[in-house]
C-alpha atoms as a printed R data frame, in Angstrom:
    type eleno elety resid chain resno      x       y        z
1   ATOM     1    CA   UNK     A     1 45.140  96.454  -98.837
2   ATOM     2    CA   UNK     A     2 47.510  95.718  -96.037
3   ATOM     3    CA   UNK     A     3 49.220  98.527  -94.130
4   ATOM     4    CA   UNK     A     4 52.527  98.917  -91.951
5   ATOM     5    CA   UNK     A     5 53.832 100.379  -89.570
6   ATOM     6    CA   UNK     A     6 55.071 104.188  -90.588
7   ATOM     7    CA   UNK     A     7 58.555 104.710  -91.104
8   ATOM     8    CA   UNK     A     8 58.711 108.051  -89.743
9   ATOM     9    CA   UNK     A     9 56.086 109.154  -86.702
10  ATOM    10    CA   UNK     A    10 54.683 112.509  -87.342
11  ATOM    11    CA   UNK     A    11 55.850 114.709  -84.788
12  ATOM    12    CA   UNK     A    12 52.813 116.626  -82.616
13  ATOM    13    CA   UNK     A    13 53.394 120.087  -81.695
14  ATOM    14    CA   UNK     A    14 56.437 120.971  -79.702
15  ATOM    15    CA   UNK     A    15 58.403 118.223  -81.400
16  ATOM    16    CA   UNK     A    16 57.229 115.911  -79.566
17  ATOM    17    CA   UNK     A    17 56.044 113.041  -81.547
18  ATOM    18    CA   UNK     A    18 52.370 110.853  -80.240
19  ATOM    19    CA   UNK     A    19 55.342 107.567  -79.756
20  ATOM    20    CA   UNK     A    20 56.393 109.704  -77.184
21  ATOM    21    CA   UNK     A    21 59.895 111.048  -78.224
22  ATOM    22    CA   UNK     A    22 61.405 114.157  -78.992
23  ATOM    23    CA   UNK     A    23 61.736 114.901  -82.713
24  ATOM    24    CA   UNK     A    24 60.604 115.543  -86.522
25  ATOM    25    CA   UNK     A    25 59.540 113.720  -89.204
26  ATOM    26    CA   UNK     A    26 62.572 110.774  -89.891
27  ATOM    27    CA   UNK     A    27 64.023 110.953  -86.759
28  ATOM    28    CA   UNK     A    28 65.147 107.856  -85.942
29  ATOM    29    CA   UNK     A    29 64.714 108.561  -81.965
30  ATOM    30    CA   UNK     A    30 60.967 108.321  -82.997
31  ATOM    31    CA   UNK     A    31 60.401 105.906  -84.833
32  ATOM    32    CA   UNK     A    32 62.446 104.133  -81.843
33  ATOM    33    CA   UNK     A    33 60.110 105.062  -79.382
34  ATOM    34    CA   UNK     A    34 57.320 104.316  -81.880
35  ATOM    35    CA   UNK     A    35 58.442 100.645  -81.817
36  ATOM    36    CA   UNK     A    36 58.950 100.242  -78.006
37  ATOM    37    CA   UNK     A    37 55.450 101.355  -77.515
38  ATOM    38    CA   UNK     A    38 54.715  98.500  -79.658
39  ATOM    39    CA   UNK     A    39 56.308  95.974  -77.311
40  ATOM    40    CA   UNK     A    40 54.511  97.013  -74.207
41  ATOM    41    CA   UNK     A    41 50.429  98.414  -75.911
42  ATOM    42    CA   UNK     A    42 50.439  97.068  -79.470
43  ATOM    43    CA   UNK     A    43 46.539  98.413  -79.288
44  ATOM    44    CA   UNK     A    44 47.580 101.992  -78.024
45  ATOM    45    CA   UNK     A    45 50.443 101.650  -81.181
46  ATOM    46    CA   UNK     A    46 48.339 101.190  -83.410
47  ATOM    47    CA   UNK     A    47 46.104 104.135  -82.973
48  ATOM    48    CA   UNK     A    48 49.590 106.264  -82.643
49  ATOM    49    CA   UNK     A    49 50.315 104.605  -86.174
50  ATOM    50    CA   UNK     A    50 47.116 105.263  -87.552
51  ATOM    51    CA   UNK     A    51 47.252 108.893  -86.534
52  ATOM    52    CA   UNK     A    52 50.688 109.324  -88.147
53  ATOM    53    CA   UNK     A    53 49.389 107.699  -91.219
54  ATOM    54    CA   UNK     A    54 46.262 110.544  -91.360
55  ATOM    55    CA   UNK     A    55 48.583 113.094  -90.515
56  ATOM    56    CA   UNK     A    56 50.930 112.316  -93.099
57  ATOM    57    CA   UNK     A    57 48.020 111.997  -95.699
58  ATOM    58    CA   UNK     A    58 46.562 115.992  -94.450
59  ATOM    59    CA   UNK     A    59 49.894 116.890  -94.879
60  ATOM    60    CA   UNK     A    60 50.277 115.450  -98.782
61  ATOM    61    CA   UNK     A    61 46.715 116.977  -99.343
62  ATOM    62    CA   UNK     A    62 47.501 120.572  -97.728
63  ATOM    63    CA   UNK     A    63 51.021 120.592  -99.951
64  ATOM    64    CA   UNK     A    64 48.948 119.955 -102.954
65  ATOM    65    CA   UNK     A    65 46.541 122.464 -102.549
66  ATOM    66    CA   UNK     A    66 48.736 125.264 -102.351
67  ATOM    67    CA   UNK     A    67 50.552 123.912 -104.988
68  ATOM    68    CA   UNK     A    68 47.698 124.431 -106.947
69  ATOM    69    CA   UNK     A    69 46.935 128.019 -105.853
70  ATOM    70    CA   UNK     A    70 48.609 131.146 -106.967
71  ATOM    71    CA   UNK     A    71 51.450 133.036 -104.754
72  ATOM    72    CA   UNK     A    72 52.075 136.100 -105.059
73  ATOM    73    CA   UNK     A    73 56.332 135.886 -105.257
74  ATOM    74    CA   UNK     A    74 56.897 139.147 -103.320
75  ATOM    75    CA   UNK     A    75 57.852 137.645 -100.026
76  ATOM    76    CA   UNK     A    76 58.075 134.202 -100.931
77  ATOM    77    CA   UNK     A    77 61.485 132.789 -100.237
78  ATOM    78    CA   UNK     A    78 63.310 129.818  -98.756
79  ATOM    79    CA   UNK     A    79 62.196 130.489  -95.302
80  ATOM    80    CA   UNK     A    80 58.578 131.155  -95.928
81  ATOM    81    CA   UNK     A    81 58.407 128.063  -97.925
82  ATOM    82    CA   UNK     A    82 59.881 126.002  -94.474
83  ATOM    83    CA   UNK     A    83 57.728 128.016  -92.265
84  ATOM    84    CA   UNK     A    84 54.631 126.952  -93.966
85  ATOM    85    CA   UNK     A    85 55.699 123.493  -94.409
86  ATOM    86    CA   UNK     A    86 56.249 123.407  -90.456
87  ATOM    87    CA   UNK     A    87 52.787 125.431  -89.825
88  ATOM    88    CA   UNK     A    88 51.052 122.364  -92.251
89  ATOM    89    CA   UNK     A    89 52.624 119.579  -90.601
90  ATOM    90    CA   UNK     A    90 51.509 120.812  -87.127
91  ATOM    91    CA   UNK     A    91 47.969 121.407  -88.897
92  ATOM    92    CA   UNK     A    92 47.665 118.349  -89.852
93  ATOM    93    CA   UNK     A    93 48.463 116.774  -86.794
94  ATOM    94    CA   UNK     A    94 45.284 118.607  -85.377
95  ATOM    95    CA   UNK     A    95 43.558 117.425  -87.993
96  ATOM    96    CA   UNK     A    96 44.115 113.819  -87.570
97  ATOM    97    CA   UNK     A    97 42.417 111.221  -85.346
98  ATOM    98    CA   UNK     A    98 39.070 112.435  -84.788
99  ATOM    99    CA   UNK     A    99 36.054 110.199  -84.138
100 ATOM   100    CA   UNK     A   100 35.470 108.357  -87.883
101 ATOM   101    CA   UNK     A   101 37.806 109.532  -89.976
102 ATOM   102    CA   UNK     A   102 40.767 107.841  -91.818
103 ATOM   103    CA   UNK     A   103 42.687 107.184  -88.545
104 ATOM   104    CA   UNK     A   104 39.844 105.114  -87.066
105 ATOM   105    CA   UNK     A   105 39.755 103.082  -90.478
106 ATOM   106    CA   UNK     A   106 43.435 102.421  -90.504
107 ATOM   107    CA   UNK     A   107 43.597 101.549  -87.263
108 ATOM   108    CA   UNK     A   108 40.751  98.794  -87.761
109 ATOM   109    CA   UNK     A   109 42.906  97.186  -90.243
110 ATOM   110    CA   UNK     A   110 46.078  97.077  -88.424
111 ATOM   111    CA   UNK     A   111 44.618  95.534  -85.683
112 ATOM   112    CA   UNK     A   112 43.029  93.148  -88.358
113 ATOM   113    CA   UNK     A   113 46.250  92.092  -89.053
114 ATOM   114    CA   UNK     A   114 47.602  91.789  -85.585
115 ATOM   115    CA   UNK     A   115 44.343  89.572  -84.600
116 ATOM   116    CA   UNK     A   116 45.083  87.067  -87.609
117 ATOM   117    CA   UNK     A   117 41.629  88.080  -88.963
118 ATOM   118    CA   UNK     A   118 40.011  88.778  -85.722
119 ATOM   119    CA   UNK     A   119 38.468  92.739  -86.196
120 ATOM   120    CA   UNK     A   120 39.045  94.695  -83.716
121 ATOM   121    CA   UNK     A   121 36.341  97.196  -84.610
122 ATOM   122    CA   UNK     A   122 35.929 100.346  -83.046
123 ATOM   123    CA   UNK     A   123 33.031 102.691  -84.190
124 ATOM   124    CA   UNK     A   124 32.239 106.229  -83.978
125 ATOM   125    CA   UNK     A   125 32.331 106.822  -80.424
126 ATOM   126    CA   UNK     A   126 28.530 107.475  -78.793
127 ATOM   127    CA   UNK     A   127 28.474 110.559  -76.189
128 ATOM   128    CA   UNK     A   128 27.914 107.778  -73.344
129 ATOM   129    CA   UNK     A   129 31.652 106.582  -74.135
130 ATOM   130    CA   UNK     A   130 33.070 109.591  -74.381
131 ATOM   131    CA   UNK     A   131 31.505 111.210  -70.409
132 ATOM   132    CA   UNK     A   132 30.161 108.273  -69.349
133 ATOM   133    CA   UNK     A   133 26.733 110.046  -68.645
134 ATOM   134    CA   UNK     A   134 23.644 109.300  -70.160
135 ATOM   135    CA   UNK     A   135 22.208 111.000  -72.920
136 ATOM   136    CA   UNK     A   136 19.450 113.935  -72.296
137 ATOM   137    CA   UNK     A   137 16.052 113.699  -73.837
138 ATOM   138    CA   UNK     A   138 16.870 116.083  -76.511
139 ATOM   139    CA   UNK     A   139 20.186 114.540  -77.223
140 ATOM   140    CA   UNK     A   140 17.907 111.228  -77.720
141 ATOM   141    CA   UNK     A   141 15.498 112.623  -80.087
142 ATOM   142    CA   UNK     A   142 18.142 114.661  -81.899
143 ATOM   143    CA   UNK     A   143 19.788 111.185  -83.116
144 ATOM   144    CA   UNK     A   144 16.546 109.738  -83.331
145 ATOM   145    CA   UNK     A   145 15.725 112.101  -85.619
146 ATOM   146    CA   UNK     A   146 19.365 111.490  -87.945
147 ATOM   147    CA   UNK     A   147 19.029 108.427  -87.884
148 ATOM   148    CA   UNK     A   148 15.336 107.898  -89.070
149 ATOM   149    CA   UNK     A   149 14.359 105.853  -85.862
150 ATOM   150    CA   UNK     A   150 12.538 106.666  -82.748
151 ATOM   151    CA   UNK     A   151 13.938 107.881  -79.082
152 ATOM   152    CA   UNK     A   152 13.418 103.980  -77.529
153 ATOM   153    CA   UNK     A   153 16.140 102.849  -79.633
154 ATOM   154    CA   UNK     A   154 18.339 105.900  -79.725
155 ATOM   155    CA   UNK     A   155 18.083 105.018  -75.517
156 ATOM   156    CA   UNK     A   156 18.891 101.669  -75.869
157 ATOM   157    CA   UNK     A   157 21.765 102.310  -77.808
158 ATOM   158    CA   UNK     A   158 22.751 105.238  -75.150
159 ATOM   159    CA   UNK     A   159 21.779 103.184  -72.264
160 ATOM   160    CA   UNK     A   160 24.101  99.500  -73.323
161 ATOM   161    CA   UNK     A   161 27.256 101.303  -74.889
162 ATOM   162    CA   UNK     A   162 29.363 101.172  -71.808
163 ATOM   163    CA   UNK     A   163 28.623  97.071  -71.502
164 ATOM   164    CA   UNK     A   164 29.287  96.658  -74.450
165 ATOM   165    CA   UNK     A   165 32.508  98.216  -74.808
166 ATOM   166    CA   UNK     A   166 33.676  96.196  -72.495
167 ATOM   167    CA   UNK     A   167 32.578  92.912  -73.854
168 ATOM   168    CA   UNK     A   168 34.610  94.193  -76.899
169 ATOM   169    CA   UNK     A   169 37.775  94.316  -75.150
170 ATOM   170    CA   UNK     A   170 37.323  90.415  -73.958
171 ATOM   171    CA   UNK     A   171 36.142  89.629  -77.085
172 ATOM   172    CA   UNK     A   172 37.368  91.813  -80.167
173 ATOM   173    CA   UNK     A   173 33.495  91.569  -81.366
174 ATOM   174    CA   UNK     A   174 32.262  95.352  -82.104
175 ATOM   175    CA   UNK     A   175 30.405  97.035  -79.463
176 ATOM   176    CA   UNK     A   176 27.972  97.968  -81.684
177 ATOM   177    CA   UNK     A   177 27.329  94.753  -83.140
178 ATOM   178    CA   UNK     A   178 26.711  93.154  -79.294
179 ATOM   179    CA   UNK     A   179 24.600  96.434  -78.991
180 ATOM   180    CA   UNK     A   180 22.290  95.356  -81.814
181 ATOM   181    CA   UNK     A   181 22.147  91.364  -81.047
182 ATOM   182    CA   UNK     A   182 20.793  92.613  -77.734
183 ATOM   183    CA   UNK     A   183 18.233  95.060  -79.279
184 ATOM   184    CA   UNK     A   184 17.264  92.322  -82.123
185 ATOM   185    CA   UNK     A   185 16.476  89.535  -78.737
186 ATOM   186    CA   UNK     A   186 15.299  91.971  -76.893
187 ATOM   187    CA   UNK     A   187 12.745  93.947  -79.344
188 ATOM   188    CA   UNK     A   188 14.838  97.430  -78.325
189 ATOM   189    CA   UNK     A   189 14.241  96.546  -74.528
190 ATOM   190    CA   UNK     A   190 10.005  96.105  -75.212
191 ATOM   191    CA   UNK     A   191 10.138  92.377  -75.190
192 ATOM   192    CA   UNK     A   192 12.810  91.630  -72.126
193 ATOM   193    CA   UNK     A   193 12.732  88.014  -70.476
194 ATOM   194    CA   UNK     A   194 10.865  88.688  -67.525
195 ATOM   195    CA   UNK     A   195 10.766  87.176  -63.700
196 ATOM   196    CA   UNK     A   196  7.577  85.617  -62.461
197 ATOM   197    CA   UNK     A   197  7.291  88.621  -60.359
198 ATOM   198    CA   UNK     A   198  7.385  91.013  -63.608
199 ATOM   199    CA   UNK     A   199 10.688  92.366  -63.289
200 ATOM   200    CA   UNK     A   200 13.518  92.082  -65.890
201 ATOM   201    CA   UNK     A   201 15.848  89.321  -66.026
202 ATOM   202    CA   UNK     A   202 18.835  91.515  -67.676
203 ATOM   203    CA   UNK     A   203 19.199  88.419  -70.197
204 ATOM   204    CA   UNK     A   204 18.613  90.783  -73.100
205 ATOM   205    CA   UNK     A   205 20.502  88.214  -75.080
206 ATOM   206    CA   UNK     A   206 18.108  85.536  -74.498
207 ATOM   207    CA   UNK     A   207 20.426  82.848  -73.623
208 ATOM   208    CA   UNK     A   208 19.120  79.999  -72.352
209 ATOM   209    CA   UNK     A   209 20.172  78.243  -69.167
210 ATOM   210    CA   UNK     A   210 21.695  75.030  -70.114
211 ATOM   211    CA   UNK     A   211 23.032  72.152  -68.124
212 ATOM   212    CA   UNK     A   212 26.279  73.894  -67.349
213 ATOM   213    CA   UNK     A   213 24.654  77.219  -65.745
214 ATOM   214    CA   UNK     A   214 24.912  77.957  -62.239
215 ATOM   215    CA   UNK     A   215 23.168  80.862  -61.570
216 ATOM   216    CA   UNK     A   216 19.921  82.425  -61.518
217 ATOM   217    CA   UNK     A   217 16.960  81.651  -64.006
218 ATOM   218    CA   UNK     A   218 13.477  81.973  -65.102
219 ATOM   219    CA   UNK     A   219 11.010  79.842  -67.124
220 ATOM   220    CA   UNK     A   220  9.576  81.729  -70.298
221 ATOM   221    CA   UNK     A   221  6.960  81.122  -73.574
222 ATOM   222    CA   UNK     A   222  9.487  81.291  -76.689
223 ATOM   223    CA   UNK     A   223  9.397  80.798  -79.805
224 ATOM   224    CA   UNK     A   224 11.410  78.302  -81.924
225 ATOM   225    CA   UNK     A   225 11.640  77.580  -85.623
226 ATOM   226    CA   UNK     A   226 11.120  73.558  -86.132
227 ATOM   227    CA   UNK     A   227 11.820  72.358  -90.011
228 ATOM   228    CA   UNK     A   228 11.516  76.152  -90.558
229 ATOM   229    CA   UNK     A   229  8.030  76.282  -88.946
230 ATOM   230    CA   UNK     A   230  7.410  78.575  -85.309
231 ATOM   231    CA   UNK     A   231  6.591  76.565  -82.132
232 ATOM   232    CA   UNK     A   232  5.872  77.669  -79.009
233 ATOM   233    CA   UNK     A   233  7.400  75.928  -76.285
234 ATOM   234    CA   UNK     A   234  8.522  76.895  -72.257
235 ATOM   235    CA   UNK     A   235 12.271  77.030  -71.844
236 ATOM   236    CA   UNK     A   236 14.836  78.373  -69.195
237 ATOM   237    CA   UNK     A   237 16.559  81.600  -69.521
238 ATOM   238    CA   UNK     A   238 19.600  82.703  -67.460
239 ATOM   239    CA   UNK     A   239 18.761  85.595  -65.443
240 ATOM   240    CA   UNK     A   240 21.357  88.662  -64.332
241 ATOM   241    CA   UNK     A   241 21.228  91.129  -61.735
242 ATOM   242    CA   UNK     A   242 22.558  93.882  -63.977
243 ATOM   243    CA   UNK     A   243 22.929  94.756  -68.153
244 ATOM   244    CA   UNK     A   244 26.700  94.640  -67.282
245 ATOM   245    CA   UNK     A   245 26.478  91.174  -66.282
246 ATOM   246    CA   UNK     A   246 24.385  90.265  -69.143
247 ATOM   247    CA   UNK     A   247 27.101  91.493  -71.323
248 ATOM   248    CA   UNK     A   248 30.104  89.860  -69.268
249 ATOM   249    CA   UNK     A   249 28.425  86.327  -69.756
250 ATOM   250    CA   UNK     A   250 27.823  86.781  -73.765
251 ATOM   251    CA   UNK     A   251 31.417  87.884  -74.054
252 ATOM   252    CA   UNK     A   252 32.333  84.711  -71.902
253 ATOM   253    CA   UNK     A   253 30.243  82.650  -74.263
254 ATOM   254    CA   UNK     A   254 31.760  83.702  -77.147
255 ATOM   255    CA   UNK     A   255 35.264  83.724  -76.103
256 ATOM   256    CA   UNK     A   256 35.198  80.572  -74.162
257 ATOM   257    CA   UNK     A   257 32.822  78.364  -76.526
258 ATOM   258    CA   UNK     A   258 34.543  76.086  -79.295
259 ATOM   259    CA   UNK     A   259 31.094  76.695  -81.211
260 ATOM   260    CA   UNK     A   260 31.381  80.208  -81.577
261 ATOM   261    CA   UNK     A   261 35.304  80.201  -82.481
262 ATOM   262    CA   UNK     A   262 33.627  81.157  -85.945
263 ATOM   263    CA   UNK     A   263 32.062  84.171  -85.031
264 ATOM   264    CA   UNK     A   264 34.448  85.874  -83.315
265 ATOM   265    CA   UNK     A   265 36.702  84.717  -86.479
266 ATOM   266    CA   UNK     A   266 34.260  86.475  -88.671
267 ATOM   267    CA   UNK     A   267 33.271  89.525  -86.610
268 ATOM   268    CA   UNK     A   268 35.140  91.890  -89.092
269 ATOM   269    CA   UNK     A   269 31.717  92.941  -91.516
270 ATOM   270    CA   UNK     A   270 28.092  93.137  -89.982
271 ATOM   271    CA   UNK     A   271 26.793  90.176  -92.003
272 ATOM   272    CA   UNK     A   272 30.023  87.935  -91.286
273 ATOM   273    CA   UNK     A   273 28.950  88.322  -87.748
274 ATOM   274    CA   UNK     A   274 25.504  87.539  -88.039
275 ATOM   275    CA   UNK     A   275 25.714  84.910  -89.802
276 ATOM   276    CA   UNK     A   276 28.516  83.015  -88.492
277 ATOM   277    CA   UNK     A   277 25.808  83.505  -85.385
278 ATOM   278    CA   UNK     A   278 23.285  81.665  -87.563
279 ATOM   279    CA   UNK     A   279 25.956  78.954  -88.286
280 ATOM   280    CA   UNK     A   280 26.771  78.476  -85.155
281 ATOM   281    CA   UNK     A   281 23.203  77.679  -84.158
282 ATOM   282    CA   UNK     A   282 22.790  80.388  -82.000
283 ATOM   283    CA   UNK     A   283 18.744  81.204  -82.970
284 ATOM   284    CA   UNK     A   284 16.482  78.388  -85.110
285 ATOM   285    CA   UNK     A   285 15.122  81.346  -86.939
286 ATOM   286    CA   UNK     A   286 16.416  80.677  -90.775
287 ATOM   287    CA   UNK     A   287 16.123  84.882  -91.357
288 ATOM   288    CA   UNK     A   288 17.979  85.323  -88.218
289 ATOM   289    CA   UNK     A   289 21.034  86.436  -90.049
290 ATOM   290    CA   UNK     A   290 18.974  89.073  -92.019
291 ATOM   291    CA   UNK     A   291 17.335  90.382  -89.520
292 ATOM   292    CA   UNK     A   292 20.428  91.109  -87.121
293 ATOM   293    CA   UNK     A   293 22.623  93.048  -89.890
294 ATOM   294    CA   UNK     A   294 19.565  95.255  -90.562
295 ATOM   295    CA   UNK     A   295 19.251  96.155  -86.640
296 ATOM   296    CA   UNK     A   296 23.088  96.565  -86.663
297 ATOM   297    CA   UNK     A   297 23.002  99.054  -89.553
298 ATOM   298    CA   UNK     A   298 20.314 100.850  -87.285
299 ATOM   299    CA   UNK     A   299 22.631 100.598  -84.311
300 ATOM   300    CA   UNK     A   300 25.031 102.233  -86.313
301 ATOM   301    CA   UNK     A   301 23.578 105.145  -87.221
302 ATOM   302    CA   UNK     A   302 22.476 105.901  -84.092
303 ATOM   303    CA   UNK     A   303 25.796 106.271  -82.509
304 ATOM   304    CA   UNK     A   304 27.312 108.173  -85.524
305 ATOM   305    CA   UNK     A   305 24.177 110.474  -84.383
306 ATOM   306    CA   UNK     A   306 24.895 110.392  -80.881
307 ATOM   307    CA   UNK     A   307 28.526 110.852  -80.893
């Protein structure tokens, strides 16, 4: 189902609408503003749009149910009926655009549209997006605990949010799914690519070096799948001096390479992403594609639980 843009912004509490203009429902000043806003931050227009949209929807809903309830005539007249129309719309308003409700859905597939296909997916925001601090220990074992796992990966989850919400905005690949790629390569952060000396690499991606890299690396046992058989052999991994700079070089392989034009294409669903990954050669493991969306649905639930 395709949406648009709505014709008349709801306006927020003190008449003053989230397009930022002065007005009611169907003022055309609004829907002005609305419009402008989409000139200069289509992204921050389309969450305005997709607020209006759940706004107008708890507004529909609220008029219904008291449509359906009794009232008791005595002291119902013209201007009680407008009062409580006004005191629903501004109710509804309130309502409206929190974490993983309808907003956040709409809002996915307006910017769907606007990317030509590309999702710009934006989960359930985890606790370490919202303060940037980290999680406590009983916030960790609390989502843990939801979300039928155990504290390691409720931390790694915690711990690479920030990263990876970045890497989303230079990509348009979800957060969460870069999240779980680098907990599926990484084993949750138990099987990191190491330095001779023991200490971590940061390459929780486990991307190799290449011809065309620069920087830092390290020589490590892997394992690769040959005619669909494992084979140990030594290759050679980047190496990072932080998680963020892990996560800045995946999102400048993705974005950058022709080979992974595909995955970015098809980052809207968890399995689209995974295995245009698989297509694009990006592990030789023939389950890779399996394995990743299962870790992804993990990585989901944990932030619902940590948000």
């Amino acid at each position: 189902m395709k949406l648009a843009l709505p014709q008349s912004p709801m306006a927020l509490p003190g008449g003053t609408t989230s397009a930022g203009a002065t007005g009611l429902v169907g003022d055309a000043r609004s829907t002005a503003a609305l419009r402008a806003q989409a000139a200069r931050d289509p992204k921050a227009a389309v969450r305005d749009a997709a607020k209006q949209f759940e706004a107008l929807f708890m507004q529909e809903l609220m008029k219904s149910m008291r449509q359906a309830s009794m009232a008791s005539g005595m002291l119902d007249n013209s201007g009680t009926k407008m009062g409580t129309e006004m005191l629903d719309q501004q109710m509804s308003v309130q309502m409206s655009g929190m974490p993983g409700g309808l907003a956040a859905a709409i809002a996915r597939q307006l910017e769907r549209q606007m990317g030509g296909g590309t999702a710009q997916v934006t989960p359930p925001p985890t606790r370490a997006l919202r303060d940037a601090q980290p999680a406590s220990a009983q916030e960790l074992a609390r989502a843990a605990r939801q979300a039928g796992t155990g504290t390691a990966q409720a931390d790694f989850v915690d711990r690479h949010s920030d990263a990876a919400r970045a890497a989303e905005a230079a990509t348009g690949i979800p957060a969460s799914f870069m999240v779980a790629q680098a907990a599926h390569e990484s084993g949750w952060g138990r099987r990191e690519i190491r330095n001779p000396d023991g200490s971590t690499s940061f390459n929780v991606f486990g991307i190799k070096a290449g011809g065309s890299w620069n920087g830092k690396t390290t020589q490590v046992t892997t394992t690769e799948y040959v005619n669909g058989r494992p084979r140990k052999t030594v290759a050679s991994f980047r190496a990072y001096d932080s998680y963020e700079d892990a996560f800045k070089d995946y999102a400048q392989l993705m974005k950058n390479s022709p080979r992974y034009a595909d995955v970015i294409a098809k980052a809207g669903t968890a399995s689209g992403f995974a295995h245009g990954l698989q297509r694009a050669g990006y592990a030789t493991d023939p389950a890779y594609a399996d394995k990743l969306t299962r870790v992804i649905n993990t990585t989901l639930r944990l932030q619902r639980s940590l948000a």
